[in-house]
N, C-alpha and C positions, 0 to 999 in steps of 0.2 A: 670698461666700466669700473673693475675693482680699481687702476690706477688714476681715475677723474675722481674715483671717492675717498680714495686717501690722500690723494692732493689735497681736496678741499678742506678732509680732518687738518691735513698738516696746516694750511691758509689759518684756519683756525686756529687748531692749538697756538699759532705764533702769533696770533692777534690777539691772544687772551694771556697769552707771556709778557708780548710787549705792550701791554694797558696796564698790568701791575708794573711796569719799568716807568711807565711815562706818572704813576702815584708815587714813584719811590725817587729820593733824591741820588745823586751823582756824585759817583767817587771822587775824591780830586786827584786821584790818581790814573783817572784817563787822558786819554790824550786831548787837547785842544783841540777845538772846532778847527782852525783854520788847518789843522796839521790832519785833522780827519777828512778833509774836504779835496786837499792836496794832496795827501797819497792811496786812500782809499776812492774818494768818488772821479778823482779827476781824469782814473782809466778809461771812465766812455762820457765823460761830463767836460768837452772843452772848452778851454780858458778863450775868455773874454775879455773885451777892453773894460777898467775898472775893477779890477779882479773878481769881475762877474764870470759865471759858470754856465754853459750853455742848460738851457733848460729850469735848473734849480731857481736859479735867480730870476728869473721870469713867471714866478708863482710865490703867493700870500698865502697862510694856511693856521689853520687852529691847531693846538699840540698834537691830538691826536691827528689828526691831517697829513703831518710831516709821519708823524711814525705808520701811518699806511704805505705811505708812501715810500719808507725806509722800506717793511715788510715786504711790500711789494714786490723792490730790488731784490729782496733775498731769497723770496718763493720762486719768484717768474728769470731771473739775470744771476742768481749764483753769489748775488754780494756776500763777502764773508765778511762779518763786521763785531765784534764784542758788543755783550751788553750796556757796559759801560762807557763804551764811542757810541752807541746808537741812543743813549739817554743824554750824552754831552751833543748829539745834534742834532738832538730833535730842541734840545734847550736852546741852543744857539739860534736856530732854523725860527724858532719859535717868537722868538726875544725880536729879531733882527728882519723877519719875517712873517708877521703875523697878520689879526685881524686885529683893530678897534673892535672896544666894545658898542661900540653903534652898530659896524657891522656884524655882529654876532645877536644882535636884537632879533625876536621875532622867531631865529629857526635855533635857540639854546635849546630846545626840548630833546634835539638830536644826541649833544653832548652830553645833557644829563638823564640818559637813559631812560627817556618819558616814549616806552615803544608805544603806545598808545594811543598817541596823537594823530590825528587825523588833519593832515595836513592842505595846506588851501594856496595851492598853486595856482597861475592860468593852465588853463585846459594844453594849451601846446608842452610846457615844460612838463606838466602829469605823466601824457602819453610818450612822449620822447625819452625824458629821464627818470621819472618818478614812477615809472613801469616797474624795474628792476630792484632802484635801491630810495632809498630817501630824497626826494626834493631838498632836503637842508642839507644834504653829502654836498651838492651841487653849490648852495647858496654858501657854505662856510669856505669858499678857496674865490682867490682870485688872480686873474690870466689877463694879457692881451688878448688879442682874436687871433693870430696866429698860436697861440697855445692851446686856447678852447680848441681851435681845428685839429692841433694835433692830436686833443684826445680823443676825440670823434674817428679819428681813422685808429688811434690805441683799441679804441672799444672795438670796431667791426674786424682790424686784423687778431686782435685778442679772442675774440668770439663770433666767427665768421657766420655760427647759426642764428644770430641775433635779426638779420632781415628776415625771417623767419616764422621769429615768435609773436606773439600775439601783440595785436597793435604797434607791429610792425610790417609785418607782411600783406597789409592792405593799406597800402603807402608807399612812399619811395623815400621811404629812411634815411639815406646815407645823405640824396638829396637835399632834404628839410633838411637834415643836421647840417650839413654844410652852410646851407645858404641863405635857410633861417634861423634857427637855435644858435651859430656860430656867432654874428652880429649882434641878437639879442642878450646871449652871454656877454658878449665885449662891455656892452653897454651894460648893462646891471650889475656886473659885476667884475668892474674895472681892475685892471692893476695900480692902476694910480687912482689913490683918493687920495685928497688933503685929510680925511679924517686920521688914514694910520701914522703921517708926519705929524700931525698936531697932535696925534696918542703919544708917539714916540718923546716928543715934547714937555706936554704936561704931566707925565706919571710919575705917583709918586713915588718914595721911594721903597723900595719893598719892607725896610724896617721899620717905618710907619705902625702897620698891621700887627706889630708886636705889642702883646697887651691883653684885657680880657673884655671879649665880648658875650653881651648878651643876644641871645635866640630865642626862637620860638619856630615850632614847628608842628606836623600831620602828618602822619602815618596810618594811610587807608587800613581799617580792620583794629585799629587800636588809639587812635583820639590824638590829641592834643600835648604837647612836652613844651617846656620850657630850662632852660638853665644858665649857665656862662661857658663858655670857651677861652680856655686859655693860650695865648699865643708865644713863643718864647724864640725870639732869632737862635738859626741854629747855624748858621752860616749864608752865605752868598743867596739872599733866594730860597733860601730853607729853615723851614722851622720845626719845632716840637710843640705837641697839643694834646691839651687834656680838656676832655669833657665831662660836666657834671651836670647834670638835669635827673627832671623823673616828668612822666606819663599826668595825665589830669588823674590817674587813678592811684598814684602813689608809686606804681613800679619806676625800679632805679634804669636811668640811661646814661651811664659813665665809664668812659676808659680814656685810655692812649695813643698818641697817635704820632705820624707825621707828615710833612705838606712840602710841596715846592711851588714854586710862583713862577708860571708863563704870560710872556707880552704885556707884564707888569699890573694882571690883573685876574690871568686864569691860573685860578687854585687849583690845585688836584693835592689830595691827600686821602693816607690811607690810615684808617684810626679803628681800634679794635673796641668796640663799646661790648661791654657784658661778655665777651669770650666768643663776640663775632667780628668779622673783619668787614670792616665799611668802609666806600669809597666817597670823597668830597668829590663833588664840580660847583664851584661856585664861580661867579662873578666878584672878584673882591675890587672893590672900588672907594679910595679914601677909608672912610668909618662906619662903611655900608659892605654887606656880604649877604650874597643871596643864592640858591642853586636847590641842591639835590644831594641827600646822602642816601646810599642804598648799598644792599649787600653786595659784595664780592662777587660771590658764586649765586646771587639772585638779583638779577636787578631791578627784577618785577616788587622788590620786597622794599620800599626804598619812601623818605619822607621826605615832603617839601621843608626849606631850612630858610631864617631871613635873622639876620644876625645886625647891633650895634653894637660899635664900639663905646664901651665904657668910657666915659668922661664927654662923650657927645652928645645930643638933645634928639630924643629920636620915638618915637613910642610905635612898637613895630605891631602888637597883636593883642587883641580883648578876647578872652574863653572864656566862658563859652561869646559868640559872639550876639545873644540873642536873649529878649527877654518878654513873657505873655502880657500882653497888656492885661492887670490887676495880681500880676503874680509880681513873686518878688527871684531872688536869685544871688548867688553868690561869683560874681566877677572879677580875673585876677586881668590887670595891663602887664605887659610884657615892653622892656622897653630899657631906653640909656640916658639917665641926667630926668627923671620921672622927681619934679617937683610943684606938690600942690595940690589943690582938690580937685581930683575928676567931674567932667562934667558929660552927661549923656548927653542932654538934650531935651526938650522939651516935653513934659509927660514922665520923666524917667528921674526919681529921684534917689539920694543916698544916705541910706539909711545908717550905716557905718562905715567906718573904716578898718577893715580886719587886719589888716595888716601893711607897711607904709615903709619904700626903700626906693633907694635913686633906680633899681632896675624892676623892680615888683611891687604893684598893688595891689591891695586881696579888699573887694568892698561889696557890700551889702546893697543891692541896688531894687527898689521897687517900681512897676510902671503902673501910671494911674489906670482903671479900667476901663476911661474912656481917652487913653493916648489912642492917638492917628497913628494907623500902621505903616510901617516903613524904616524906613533907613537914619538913623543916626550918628551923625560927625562925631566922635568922642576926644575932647581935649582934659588934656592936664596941663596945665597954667597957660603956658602961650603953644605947648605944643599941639597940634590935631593928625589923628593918625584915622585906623580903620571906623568904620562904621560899626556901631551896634544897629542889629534889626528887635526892631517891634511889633509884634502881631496879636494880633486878635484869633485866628486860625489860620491851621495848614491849610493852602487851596489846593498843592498839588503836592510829586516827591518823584525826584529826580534821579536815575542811580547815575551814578559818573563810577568810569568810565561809563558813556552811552555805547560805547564799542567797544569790548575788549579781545585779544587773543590769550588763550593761554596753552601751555603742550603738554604733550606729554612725556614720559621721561623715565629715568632710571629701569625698573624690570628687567635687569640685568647690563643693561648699557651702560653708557659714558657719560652719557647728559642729568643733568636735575630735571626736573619738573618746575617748569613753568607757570606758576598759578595765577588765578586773577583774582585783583583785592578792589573790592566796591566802596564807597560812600553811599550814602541814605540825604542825598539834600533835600530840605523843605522850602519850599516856596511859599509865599505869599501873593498877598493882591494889594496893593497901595490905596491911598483914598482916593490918587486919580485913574484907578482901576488899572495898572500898570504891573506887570508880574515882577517881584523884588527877589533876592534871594535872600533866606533865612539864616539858613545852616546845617551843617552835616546833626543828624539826629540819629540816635540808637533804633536800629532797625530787626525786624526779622526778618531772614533771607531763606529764598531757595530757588534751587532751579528747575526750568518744564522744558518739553521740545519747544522748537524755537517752528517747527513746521508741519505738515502732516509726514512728510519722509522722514523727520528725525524724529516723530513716534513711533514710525512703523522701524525703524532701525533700533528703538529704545536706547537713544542715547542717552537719557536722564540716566538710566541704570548703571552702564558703561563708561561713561566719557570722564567723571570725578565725582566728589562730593562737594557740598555748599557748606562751610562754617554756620549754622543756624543764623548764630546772634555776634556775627563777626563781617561776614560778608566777605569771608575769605574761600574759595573755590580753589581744591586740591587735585589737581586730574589724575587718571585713572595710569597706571603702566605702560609703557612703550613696549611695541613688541605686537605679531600676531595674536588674537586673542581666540580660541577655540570656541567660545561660546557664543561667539558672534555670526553672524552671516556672515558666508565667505572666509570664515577667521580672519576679518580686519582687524584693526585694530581700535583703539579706544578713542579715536575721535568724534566731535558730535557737533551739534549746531543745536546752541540751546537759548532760552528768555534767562534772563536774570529777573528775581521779580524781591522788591524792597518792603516790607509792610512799617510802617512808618503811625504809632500810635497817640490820636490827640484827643486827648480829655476822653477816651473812649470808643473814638471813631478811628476806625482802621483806614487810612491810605496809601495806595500804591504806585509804586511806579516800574519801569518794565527796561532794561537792558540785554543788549545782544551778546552773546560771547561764543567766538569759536573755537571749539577746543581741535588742536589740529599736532602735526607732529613734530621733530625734534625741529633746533634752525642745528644745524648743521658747520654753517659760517657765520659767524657772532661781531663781525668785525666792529670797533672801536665808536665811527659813525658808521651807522645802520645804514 
């Protein structure tokens, strides 16, 4: 047992090594991919016709993808490989082998550290694969059918207790995997698509992206940022980056940074804003950038990001995005090439113009008191971007996450704590009586048992605390706890409940969160 649990630390700790190596660019003084390939992988990896490599070359993969897959060699096979070869090929591996961004639609939440998501497989790929680890582990790589079956017998010789475990062992596992999940992987997830020769193709070229873009973004617990990002080639693929923004509240969001570019479109960069260390994944595409920045050493802690490039025509975000029918309100666009007078929409008029720039507009906006509630198209001259919502009142309030996990952590260990960060969304009713969404509102939080056993255990007490007026949840220490039954420890099963204030009238809304213990294996895709 003590040697399966310091494997696993060790599995870890080198998957939390090699994710800062796959954010950080590549010496030029390591060796060539092809010289990496040939004398380090090509001991158990044999030559094929085409100077293809048995195995390697029969699989597509997302960056981190390849670097599991390096790791993997090195935990479970002994590969001894430098940092600096193992960063030149997961770049090569990456470039030369990747995804399109079409295939990477749909399961990005994996990459950009959204553990949260509650994922919407068919029921066969759930139980088969998505038992264990992510449904989008699976969906981000692509195989032949002879490869998928090879990993099917990887996985049962690797983990022979696996027909075993639960939603396994009332089945014939190996079976289905073979005979069904092997073909239906083939097919869904081909090694040949025309989409990744037509990527390889079309893409631009990575110096493109050099320049400054404007953003906008959301950070559950703390609101709204906008600023520019600056991009500056820093060689082959790599750049240097400086961010300058602040919060809807004035606080500053600015530091340094730097980036590398995989598959001619996945950014990873690691940029220290305010004397913390943050990681980019975005999607960079032409004069469009979109993804997820979030801490280092939290990634629970992390903001959606959607970025134009400056000197493009683009109008990315309205904040707040929402305004009371016969109220009035102060609205900034967010946005690249922003020429002209805003228009809401019908009911919604503007009153000034507070302030006026190719990337920001600050205007004065009033909605009549009998505007129809709902959603409106917001354009500045020919461009139309996000909706502004219009309401009469809140009909309902939402917490997002509807599901969260959060751990626990530190009390003398190795790990952080975990926490979980809510939103307070408002809903509406439309005139066609149609539920709209509003937007994230300032709420007051806390949390209850989520059951009669998690009263009678007093997790409320135990498991963390609720930020009142943040909706940020801190869990409780790792570790047995003496004051509990049984000296368990501090996990719980609890509501999340959001009180959400209109003209007077308190409404609520209710989320689940399970506070539970360390993860242990953190790996890159979850």
């Amino acid at each position: 047992m003590k040697r399966r649990l310091r494997s696993g630390m060790g599995a870890s700790l080198l998957a939390v090594a090699a994710c800062v190596a796959l954010h950080s660019p590549h010496s030029l003084a390591a060796r060539d991919a092809q010289s990496i390939l040939r004398e380090t992988c090509q001991g158990c990896h044999t030559p094929e016709t085409g100077d293809k490599l048995s195995r390697i070359s029969h699989q597509r993969k997302t960056p981190e993808g390849w670097l599991m897959s390096i790791a993997r060699m090195q935990t479970m096979h002994g590969l001894q490989i430098s940092d600096e070869d193992r960063r030149t090929l997961v770049k090569y591996l990456a470039d030369t082998q990747g995804l399109a961004p079409s295939e990477t639609d749909g399961v990005r939440y994996a990459l950009e550290r959204r553990l949260n998501t509650v994922e919407q497989f068919d029921e066969k790929t759930a139980q088969m694969c998505g038992r264990c680890h992510s449904g989008a582990r699976v969906a981000l790589q692509r195989r032949p059918a002879r490869e998928w079956e090879r990993l099917v017998n990887f996985h049962l010789g690797q983990w022979p207790s696996l027909e075993y475990q639960a939603l396994a062992r009332d089945r014939d596992w190996f079976d289905i995997a073979r005979k069904e999940m092997v073909p239906l992987l083939a097919k869904r997830y081909a090694l040949d698509n025309p989409a990744w020769q037509a990527w390889l193709k079309a893409a631009p070229k990575a110096e493109a992206l050099a320049g400054d873009w404007s953003f906008s973004g959301h950070l559950p617990g703390k609101g709204e940022l906008a600023g520019v990002m600056s991009v500056t080639a820093d060689g082959s693929d790599t750049f240097k980056v400086s961010v300058k923004g602040q919060y809807a509240d004035g606080s500053p969001f600015n530091g340094d940074g730097s980036a590398i570019l995989y598959s001619g479109y996945e950014w990873r960069g690691n940029v220290t804003i305010d004397g913390v260390t943050m990681r980019q994944v975005f999607a960079a595409q032409g004069t469009a950038m979109q993804g997820r920045m979030f801490e280092a050493e939290h990634d629970e802690r992390g903001l959606d990001f959607i970025a134009a490039k400056q000197g493009s025509q683009r109008l990315l975000a309205v904040q707040p995005g929402y305004v009371k029918a016969g109220g009035e309100a102060e609205v900034t666009l967010i946005g690249s090439g922003l020429n002209g007078k805003p228009d809401f929409g019908k009911g919604v008029q503007v009153l000034d113009v507070l302030e006026q720039g190719a990337d920001r507009i600050k205007v004065k906006v009033k909605a009549a008191a009998d505007a129809r509630p709902g959603l409106r198209t917001v354009s500045v001259g020919g461009l139309k971007g996000p909706s502004l919502a219009v309401y009469g009142a809140i009909d309902s309030v939402r917490v997002v996450p509807a599901f969260s996990v959060a751990r626990i952590g530190e009390g003398g260990g190795s790990t952080p704590k975990v926490q979980g960060r809510f939103d307070a969304e408002a809903w509406g009713k439309g005139a066609d009586g149609k539920p709209y969404r509003i937007g994230v509102f300032p709420a007051q939080w806390k949390v209850e048992a989520f059951d009669e056993r998690a009263k009678e255990d007093e997790d409320v007490k135990f498991a963390g605390t609720m930020q009142g007026d943040a909706g940020v949840f801190t869990p409780g220490d790792a570790g047995p706890n003496p004051a509990r039954k049984m000296s368990t420890n501090n996990a719980g099963n609890l509501k999340v409940i959001a009180a959400v204030d209109d003209a007077g009238k308190s409404l609520s809304g209710e989320g689940h969160l399970i506070v539970t213990v360390q993860r242990w294996n953190n790996p890159p895709i979850p």
